[in-house]
N, C-alpha and C positions, 0 to 999 in steps of 0.2 A: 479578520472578524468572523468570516463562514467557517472556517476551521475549529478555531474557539464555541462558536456555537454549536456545532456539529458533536465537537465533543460534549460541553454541555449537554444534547438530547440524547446522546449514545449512555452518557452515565447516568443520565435522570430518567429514560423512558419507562420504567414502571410507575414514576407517579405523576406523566403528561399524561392522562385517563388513557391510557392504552388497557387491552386485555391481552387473555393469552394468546399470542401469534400463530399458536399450534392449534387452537378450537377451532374445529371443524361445525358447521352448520349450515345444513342444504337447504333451510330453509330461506337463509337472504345471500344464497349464491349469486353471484353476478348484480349485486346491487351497485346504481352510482353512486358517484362522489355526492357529498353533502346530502343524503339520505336518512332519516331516521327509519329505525329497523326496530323492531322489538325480538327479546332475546328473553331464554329464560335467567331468570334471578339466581342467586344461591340457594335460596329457601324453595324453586322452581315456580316462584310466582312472574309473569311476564313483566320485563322491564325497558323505556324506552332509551334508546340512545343513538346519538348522530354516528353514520359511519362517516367521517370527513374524506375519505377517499374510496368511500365504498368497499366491495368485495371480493374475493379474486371466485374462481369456478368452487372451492370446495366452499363458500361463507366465509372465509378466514376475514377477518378485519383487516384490512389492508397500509392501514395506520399505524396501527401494531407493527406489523409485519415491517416496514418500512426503517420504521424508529430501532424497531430492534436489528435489522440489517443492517445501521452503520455502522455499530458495534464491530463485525466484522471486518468490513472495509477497513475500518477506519486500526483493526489491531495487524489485519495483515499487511494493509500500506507503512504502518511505521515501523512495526518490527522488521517488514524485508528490508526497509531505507536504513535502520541505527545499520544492524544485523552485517549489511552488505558495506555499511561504509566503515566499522571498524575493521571487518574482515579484510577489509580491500586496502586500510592502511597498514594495517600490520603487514601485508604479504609484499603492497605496493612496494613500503620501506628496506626489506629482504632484499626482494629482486635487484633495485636502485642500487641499495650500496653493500651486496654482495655480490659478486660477478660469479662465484660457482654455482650458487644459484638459480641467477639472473637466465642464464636458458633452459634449463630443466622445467622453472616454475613457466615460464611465458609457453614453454610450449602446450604446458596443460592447460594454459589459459585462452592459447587459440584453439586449443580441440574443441573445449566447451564453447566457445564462442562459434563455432564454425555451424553448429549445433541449432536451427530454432531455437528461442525460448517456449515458443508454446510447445511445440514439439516434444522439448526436455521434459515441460512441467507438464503433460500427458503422461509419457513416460513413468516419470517417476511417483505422479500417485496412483498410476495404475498398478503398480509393483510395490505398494505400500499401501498399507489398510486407511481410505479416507479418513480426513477430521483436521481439524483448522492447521496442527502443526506440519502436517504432512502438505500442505496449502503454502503454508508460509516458505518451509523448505523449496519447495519444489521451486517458487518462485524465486528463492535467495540463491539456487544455485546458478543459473543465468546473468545475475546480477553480478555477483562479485568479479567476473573475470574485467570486465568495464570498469570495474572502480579501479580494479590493480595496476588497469595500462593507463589510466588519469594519474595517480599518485604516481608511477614509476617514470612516467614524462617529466613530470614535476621535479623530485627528486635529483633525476638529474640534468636539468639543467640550472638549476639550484645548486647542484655540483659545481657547475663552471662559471659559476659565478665568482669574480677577481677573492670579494671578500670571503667567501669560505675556503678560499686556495690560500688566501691570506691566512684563515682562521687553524687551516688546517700546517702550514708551513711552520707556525709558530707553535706547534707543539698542542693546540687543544685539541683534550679528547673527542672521540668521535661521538660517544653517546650527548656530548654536550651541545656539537656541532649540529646534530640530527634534531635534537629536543627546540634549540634557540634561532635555528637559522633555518631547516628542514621542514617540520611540521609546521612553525605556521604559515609554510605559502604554500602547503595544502589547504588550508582553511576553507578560504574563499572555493577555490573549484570542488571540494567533497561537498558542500554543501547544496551546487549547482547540482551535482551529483545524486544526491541523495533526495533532492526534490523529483527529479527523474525516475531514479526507481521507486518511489512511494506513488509516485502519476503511474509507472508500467504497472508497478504491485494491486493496484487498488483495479487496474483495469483486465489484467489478467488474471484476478481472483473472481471477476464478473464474469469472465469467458468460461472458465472451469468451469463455474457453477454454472454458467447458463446451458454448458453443455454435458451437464449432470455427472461431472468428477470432479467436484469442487467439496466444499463443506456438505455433507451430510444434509439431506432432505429437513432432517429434523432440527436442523441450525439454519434462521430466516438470513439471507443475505441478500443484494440486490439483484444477484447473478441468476440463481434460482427462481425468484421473483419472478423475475424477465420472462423464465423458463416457462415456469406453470402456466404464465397469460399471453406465450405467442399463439394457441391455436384461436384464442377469443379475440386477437390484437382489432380485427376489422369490427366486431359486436362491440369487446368491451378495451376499450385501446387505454383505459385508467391504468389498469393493472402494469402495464409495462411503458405508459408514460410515465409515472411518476418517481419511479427507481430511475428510469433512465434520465432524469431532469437530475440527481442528486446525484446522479456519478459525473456528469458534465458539472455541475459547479464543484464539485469536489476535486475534478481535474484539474478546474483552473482556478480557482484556489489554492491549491498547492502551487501551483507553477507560479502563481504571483506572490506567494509568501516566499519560493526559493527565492527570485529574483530580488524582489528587496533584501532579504538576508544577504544574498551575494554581494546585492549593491554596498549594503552597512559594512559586512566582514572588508569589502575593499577600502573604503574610506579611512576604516581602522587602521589597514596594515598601511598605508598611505601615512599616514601621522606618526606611525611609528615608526617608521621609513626616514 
């Protein structure tokens, strides 16, 4: 349900009365939550309105800012998660049931792993011009080696299972074997899977940004948020509760929507079993 909604506010937030998240005004810098501020109008006649979570040090409306920040959370958690799990099945499925492969690919999959992920995704948008795609990469390339030793476990012992030695002894193809018997008992675990990396994705796009290699100053996220209101944290502790209050339900929302899916995808193949 907080996912659903989330996205709901991320797609709708220009007309939940927000303003623009980039106006700057020092005159109701550092205002609290639930505040009315007056502001100039469009025609420059003064106009009132509630700041519902106040202002961060430049005036920015922090409401705004906030709404507009899921947007990105919420594009770089699911693009690293599809992003990594189709990557991770294709490569996973290679490795499984091609053996020339099978060590060439793992071992590039333990370098990368051997590797931080923050570390990597430092790295790599440091030697790439910031901006959300460069965010999402960074973060997808850590991801995928994980998906590939999930699926390539899977795989084969799905291999030794009686009935595909059966399947396989009786002459059917392998494409058939892999499609009918092989991917769907990856199902259930990419899915475990990919709840995980959209929890690492959403939280290491916060760390980027909070430590200013993340999305561009000029793109609100929660990370950056964070960032602007740690030196006011003890004065004005709004600015960087309330981003931080939305990356914690957002963590565990996901993590409770993979589990149910997981739960469902198993009962499924249980039935069909």
């Amino acid at each position: 349900m907080w996912i659903a909604l989330l996205i709901l506010i991320a797609v709708t937030a220009p007309w939940l009365g927000t303003s623009d998240p980039l106006a700057i005004n020092p005159a109701i810098r550092n205002v609290a939550p639930a505040t009315w501020v007056t502001i100039a109008g469009v025609d420059g006649s003064p106009v009132s309105r509630l700041a519902l979570l106040g202002t961060d040090t430049l005036g920015r409306d922090l409401f705004s800012r906030v709404l507009y920040g899921a947007r990105v959370s919420l594009a770089v958690g699911f693009s690293v998660a599809a992003l990594a799990c189709a990557g991770g099945l294709a490569i996973g499925l290679l490795t499984g049931c091609a053996r020339w492969a099978d060590a060439l690919i793992m071992r590039m999959m333990d370098g990368i792993m051997a590797i931080p992920g923050v570390l990597l995704a430092i790295a790599f948008v440091a030697a790439w011009r910031p901006g959300l795609v460069t965010v999402i990469v960074a973060i997808l390339i850590p991801e995928i080696p994980r998906v590939v030793r999930l699926v390539r476990s899977v795989v084969l012992k799905v291999q030794g299972e009686p009935y595909v030695e059966a399947a396989i002894a009786s002459g059917t193809r392998p494409l058939k074997i892999m499609t009918r018997h092989v991917m769907p008992s990856t199902v259930a675990p990419l899915i475990t899977q990919g709840t995980f990396a959209c929890v690492s994705a959403v939280l290491l796009e916060a760390t980027l940004s909070f430590l200013g290699i993340g999305v561009p100053s000029d793109i609100p996220s929660w990370g950056n948020i964070m960032a602007d209101g740690r030196q006011w944290f003890r004065l004005q502790p709004h600015v960087i509760l309330f981003p931080g209050l939305l990356i914690t339900a957002t963590v565990l929302a996901i993590s409770n929507l993979g589990d149910a899916l997981r739960h469902a995808s198993s009962q499924n193949l249980r039935r069909r079993g």
